[in-house]
Short mmCIF file of the C-alpha atoms (twelve columns), coordinates in Angstrom:
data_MODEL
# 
_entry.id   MODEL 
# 
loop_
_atom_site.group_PDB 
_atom_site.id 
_atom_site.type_symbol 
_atom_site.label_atom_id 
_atom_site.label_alt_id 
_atom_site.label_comp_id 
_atom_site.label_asym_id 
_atom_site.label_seq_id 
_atom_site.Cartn_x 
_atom_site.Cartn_y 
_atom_site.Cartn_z 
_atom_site.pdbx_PDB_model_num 
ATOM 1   C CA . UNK A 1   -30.260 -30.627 12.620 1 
ATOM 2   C CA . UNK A 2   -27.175 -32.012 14.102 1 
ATOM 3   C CA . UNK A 3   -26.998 -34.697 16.530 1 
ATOM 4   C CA . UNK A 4   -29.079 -33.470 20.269 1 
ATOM 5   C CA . UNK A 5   -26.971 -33.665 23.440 1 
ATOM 6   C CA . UNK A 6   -29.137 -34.555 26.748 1 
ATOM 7   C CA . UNK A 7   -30.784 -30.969 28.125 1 
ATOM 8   C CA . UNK A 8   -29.114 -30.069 30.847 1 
ATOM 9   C CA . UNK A 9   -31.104 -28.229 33.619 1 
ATOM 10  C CA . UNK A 10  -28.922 -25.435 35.941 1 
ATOM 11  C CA . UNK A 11  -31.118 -25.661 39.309 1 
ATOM 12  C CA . UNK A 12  -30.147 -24.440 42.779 1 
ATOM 13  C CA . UNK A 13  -31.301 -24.520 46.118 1 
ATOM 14  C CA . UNK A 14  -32.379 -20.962 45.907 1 
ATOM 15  C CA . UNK A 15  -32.033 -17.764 44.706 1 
ATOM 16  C CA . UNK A 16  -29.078 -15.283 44.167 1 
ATOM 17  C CA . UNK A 17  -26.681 -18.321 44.335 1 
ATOM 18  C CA . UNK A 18  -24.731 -17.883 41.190 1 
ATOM 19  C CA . UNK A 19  -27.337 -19.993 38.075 1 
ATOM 20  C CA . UNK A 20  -26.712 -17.612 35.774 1 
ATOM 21  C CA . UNK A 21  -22.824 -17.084 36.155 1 
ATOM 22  C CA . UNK A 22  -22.880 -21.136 36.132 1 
ATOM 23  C CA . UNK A 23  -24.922 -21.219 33.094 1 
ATOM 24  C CA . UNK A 24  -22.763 -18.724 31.305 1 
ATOM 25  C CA . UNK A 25  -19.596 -20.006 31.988 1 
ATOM 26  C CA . UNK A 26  -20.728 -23.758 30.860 1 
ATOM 27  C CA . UNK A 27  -22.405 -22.332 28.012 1 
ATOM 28  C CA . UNK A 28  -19.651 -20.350 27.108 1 
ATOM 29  C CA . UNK A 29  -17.517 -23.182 27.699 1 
ATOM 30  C CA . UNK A 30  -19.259 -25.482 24.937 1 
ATOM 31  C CA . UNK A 31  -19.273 -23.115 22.384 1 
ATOM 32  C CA . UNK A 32  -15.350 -22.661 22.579 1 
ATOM 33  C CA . UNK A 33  -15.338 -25.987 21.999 1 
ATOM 34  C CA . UNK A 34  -17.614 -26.313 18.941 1 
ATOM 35  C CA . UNK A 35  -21.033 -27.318 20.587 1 
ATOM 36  C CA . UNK A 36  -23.991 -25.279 19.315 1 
ATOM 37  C CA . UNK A 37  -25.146 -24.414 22.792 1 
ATOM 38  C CA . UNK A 38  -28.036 -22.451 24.313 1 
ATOM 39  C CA . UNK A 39  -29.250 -21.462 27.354 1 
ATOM 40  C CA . UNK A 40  -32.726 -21.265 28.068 1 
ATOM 41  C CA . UNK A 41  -34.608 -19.436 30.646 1 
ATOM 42  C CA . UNK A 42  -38.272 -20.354 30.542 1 
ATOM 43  C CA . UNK A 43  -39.318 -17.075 32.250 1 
ATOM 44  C CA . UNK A 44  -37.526 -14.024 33.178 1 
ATOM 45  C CA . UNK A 45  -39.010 -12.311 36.333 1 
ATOM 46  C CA . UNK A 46  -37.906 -8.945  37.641 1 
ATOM 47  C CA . UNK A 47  -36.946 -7.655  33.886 1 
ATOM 48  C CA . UNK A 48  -36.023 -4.822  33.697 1 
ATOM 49  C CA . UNK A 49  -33.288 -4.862  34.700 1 
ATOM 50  C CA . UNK A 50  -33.140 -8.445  35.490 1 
ATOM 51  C CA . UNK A 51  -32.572 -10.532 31.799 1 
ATOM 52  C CA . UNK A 52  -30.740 -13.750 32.950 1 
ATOM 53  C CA . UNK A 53  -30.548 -14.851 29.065 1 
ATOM 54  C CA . UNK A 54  -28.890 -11.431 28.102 1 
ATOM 55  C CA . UNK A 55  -26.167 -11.678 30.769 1 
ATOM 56  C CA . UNK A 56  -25.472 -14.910 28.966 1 
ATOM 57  C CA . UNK A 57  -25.760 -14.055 25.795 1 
ATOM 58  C CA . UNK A 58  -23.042 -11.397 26.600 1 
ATOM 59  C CA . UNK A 59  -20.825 -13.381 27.838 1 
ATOM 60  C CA . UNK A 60  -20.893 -15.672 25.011 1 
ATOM 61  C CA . UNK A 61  -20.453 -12.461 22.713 1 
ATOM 62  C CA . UNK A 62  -23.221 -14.499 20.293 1 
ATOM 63  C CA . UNK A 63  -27.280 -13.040 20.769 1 
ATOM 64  C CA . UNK A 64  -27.953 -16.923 19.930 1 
ATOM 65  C CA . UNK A 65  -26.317 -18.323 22.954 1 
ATOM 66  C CA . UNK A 66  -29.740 -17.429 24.786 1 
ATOM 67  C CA . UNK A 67  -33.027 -17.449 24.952 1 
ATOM 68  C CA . UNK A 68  -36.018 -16.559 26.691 1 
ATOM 69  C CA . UNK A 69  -39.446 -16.593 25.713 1 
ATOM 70  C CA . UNK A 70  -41.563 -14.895 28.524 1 
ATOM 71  C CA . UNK A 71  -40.684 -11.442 30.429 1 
ATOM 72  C CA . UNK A 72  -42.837 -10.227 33.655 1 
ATOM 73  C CA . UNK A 73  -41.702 -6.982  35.556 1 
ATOM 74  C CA . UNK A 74  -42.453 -8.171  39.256 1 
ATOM 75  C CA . UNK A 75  -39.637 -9.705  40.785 1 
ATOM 76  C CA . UNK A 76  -41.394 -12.696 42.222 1 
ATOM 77  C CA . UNK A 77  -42.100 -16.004 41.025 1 
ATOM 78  C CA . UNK A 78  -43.491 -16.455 37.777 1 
ATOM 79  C CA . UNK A 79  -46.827 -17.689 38.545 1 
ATOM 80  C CA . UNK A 80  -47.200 -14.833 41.446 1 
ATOM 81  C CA . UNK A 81  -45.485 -12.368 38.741 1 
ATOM 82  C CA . UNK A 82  -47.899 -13.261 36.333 1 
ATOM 83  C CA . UNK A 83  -50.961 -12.500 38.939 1 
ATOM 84  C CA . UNK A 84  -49.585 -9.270  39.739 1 
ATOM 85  C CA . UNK A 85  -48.764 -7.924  36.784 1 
ATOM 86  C CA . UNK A 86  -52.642 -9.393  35.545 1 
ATOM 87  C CA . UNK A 87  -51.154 -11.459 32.820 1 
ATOM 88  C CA . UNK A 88  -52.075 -14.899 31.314 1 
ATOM 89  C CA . UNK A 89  -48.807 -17.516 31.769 1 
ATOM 90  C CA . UNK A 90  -49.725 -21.370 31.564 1 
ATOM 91  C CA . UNK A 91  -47.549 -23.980 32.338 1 
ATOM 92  C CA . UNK A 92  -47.785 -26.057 28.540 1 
ATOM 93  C CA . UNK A 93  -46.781 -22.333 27.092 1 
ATOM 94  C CA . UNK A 94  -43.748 -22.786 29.422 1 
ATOM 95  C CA . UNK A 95  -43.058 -26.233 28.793 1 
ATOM 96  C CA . UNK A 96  -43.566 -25.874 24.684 1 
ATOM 97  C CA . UNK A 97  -41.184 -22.905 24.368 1 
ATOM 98  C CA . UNK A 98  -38.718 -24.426 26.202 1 
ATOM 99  C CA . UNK A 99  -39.120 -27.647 23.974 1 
ATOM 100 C CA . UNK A 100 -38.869 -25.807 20.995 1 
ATOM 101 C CA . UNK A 101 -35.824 -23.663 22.169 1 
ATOM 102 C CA . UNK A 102 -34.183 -27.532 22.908 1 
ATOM 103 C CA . UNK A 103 -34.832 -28.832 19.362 1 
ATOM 104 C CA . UNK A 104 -32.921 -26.139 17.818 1 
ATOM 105 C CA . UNK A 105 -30.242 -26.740 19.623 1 
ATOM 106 C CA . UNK A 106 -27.620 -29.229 19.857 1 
ATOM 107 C CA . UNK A 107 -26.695 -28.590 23.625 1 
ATOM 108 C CA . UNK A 108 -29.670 -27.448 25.286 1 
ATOM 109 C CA . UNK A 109 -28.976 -26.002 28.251 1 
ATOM 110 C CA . UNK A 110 -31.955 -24.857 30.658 1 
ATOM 111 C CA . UNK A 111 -31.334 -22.403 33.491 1 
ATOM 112 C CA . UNK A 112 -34.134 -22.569 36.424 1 
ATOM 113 C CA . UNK A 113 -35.558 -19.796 38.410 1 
ATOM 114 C CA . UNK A 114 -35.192 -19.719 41.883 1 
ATOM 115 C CA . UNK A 115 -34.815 -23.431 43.623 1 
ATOM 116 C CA . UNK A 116 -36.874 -26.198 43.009 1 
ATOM 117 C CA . UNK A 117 -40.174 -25.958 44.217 1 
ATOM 118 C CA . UNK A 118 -40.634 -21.906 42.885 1 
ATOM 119 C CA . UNK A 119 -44.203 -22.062 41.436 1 
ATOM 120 C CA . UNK A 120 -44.216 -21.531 37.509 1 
ATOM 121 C CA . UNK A 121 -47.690 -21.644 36.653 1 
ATOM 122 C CA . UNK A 122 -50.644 -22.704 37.516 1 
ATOM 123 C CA . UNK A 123 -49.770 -25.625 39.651 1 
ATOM 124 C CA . UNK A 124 -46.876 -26.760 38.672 1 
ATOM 125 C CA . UNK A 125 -42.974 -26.133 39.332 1 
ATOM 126 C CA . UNK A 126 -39.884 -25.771 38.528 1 
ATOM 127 C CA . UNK A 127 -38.989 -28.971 39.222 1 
ATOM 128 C CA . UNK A 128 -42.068 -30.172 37.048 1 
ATOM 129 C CA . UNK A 129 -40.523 -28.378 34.281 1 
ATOM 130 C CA . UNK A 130 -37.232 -30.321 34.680 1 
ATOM 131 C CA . UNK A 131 -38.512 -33.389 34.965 1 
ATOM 132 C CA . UNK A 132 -41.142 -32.725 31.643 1 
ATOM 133 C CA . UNK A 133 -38.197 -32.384 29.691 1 
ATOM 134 C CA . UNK A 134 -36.250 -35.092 31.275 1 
ATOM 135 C CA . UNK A 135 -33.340 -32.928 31.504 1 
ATOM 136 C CA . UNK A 136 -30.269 -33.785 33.847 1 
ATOM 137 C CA . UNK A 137 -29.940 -31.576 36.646 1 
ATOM 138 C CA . UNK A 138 -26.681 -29.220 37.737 1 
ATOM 139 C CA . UNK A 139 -27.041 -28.219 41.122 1 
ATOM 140 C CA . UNK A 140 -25.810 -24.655 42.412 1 
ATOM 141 C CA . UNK A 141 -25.528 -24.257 46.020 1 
ATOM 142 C CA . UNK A 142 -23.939 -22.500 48.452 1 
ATOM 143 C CA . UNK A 143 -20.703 -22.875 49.931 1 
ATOM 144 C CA . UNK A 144 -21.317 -21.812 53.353 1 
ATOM 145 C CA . UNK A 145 -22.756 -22.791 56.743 1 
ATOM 146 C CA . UNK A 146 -26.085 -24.134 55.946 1 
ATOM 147 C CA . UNK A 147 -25.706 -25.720 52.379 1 
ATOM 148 C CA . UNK A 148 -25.909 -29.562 53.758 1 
ATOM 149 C CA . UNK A 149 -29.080 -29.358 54.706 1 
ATOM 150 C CA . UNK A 150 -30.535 -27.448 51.483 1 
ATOM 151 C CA . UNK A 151 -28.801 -29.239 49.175 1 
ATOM 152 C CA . UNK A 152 -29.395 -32.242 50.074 1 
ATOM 153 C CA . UNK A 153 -32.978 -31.428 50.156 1 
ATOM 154 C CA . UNK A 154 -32.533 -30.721 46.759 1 
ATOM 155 C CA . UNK A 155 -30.709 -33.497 45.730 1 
ATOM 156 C CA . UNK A 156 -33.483 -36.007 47.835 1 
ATOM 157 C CA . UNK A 157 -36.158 -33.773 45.500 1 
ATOM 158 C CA . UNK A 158 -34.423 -34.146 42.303 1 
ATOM 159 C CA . UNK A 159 -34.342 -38.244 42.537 1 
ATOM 160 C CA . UNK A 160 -37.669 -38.589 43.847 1 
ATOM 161 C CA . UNK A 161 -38.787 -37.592 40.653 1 
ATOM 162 C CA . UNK A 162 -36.066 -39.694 38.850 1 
ATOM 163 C CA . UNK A 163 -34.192 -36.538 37.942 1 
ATOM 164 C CA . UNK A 164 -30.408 -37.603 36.750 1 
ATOM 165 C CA . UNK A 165 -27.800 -35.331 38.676 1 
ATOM 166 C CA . UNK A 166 -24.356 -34.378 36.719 1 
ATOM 167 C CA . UNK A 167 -22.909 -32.841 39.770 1 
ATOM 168 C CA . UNK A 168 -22.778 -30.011 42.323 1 
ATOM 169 C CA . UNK A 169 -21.191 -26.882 42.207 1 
ATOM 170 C CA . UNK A 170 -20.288 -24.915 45.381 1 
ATOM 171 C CA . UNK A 171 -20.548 -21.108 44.503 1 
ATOM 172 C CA . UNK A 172 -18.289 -18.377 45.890 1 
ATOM 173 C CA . UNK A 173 -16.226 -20.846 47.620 1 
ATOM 174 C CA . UNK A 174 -13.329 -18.923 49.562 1 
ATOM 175 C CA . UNK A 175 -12.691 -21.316 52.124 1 
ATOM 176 C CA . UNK A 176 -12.305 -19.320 55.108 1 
ATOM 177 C CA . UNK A 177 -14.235 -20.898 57.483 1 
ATOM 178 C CA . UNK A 178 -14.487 -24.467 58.391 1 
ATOM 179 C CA . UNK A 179 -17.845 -24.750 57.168 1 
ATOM 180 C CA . UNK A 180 -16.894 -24.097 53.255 1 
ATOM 181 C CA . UNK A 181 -13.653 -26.607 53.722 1 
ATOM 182 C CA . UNK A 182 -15.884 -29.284 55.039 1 
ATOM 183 C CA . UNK A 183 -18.820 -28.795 52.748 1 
ATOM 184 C CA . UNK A 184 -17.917 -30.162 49.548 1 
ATOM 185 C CA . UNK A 185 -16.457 -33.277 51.196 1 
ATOM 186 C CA . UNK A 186 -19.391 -33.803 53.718 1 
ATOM 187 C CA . UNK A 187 -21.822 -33.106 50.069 1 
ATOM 188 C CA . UNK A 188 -20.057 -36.112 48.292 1 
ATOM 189 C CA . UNK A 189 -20.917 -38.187 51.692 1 
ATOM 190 C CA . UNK A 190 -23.897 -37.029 51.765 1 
ATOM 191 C CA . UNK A 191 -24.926 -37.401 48.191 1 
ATOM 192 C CA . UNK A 192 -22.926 -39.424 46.440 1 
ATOM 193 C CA . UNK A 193 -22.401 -36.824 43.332 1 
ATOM 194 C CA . UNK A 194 -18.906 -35.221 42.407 1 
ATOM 195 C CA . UNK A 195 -18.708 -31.568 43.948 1 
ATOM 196 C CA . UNK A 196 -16.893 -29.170 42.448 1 
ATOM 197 C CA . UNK A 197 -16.204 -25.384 43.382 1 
ATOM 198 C CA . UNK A 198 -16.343 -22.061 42.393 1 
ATOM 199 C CA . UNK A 199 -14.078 -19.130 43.817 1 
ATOM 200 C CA . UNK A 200 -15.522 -15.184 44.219 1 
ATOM 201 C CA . UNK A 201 -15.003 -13.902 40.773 1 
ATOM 202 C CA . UNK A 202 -13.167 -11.105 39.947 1 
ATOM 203 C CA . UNK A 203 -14.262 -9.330  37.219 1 
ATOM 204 C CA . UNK A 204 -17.329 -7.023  36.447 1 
ATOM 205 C CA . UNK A 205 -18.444 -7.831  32.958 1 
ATOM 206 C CA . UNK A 206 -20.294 -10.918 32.055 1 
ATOM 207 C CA . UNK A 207 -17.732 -12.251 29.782 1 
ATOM 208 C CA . UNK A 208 -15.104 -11.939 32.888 1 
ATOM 209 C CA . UNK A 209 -16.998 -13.897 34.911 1 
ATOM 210 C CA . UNK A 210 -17.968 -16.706 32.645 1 
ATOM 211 C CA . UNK A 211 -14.844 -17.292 32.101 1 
ATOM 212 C CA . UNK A 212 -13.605 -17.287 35.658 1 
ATOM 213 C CA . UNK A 213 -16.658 -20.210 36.208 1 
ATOM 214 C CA . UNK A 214 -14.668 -22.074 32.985 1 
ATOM 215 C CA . UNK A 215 -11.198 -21.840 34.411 1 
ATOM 216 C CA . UNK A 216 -12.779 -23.328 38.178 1 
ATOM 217 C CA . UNK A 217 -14.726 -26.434 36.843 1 
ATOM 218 C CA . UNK A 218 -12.320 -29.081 35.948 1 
ATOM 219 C CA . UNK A 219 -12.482 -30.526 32.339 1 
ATOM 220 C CA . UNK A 220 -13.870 -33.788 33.691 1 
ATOM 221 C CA . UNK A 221 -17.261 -31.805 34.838 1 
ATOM 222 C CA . UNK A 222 -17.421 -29.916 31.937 1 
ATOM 223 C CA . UNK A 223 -16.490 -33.045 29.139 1 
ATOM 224 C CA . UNK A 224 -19.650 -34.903 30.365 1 
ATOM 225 C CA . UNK A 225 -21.846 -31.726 28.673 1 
ATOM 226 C CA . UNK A 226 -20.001 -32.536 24.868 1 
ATOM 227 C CA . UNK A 227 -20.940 -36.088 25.219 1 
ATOM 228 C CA . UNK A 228 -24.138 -36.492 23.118 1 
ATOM 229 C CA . UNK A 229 -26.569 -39.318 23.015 1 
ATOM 230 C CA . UNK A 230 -26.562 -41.409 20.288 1 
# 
């Protein structure tokens, strides 16, 4: 087994922000450029026709770009999911799939489910799972009016439970309004981690669109994620 890079965790301050085009387009990214990367999603809710690890497995063009080891049909959170659907999910199955996904892989690269604090099982969370497997957290936000507040929420979250942060990304960022051309400025204040953006993609396959996330991320974000420990 070659060399392990440290697990990087893809978390945002909610849901339908843009994880799994993130995800992709890193992922995608690091295998161009000879990493043997995976993405991991610990549970899929909402499949079908949600399936988070096949949209990035497709845009990789490589079924081994992705993995996920649990599928529930409610589209809820995984622990609710589970309930509904009247099916066993503990949190150490969780945490030992994703932990054998990362050791067979050189560039582990987790994807989370909702924000932070989405219930995974029993009672722990998503941001329980991040810190378990000491990962360093990417955070996806939104661009718009309201993202200050929630992601710095997130950030405050993240290093409370001394969580390393790589960066933020600002999703769909069109900078129309004041708001978005303030934001990733005011986030850096705020924060004190790089911010980088990401445009409305054009594009309808997943291959199109992970590649429009490489081509927005400058090479500086993205050369931290070949770096391995050592």
């Amino acid at each position: 087994m070659s060399e392990t890079s440290t697990t990087i965790a893809i978390v945002g301050t909610g849901t339908g922000i843009g994880k799994t085009v993130v995800t992709a387009g890193i992922t995608r990214w690091l295998r161009e450029n000879g990493a043997d990367a995976r993405a991991i999603k610990p549970a899929q809710t909402g499949y079908p026709p949600d399936d988070d690890a096949g949209f990035v497995a497709e845009a990789c063009e490589a079924d081994e770009a992705a993995t996920c080891p649990r599928y529930l049909e409610p589209a809820l959170a995984p622990r609710v999911a589970a309930a509904e659907a009247d099916e066993e999910l503990t949190y150490d199955s969780i945490l030992s799939a994703c932990e054998d996904a990362i050791a067979n892989t050189s560039h582990p690269i987790v994807e989370g489910i909702g924000g932070l604090r989405v219930p995974l099982a029993e009672d722990r969370e998503v941001i329980d799972l991040v810190a378990d497997l000491e990962a360093t957290a990417v955070v996806v936000t939104r661009s718009g009016l309201g993202t200050l507040n929630h992601t710095a929420l997130s950030i405050e979250a993240l290093e409370r439970r001394g969580i390393d942060v790589a960066g933020i990304v600002c999703n769909e960022y069109a900078g129309e309004t004041v708001a978005e051309r303030t934001n990733p400025a005011e986030l850096e204040r705020m924060t004190g981690y790089a911010v980088e953006t990401v445009p409305p993609l054009e594009g309808e396959t997943p291959r199109a669109l992970a590649t429009g996330v490489e081509t927005a991320l400058s090479s500086r974000f993205l050369e931290q994620f070949l770096a391995a420990d050592g």
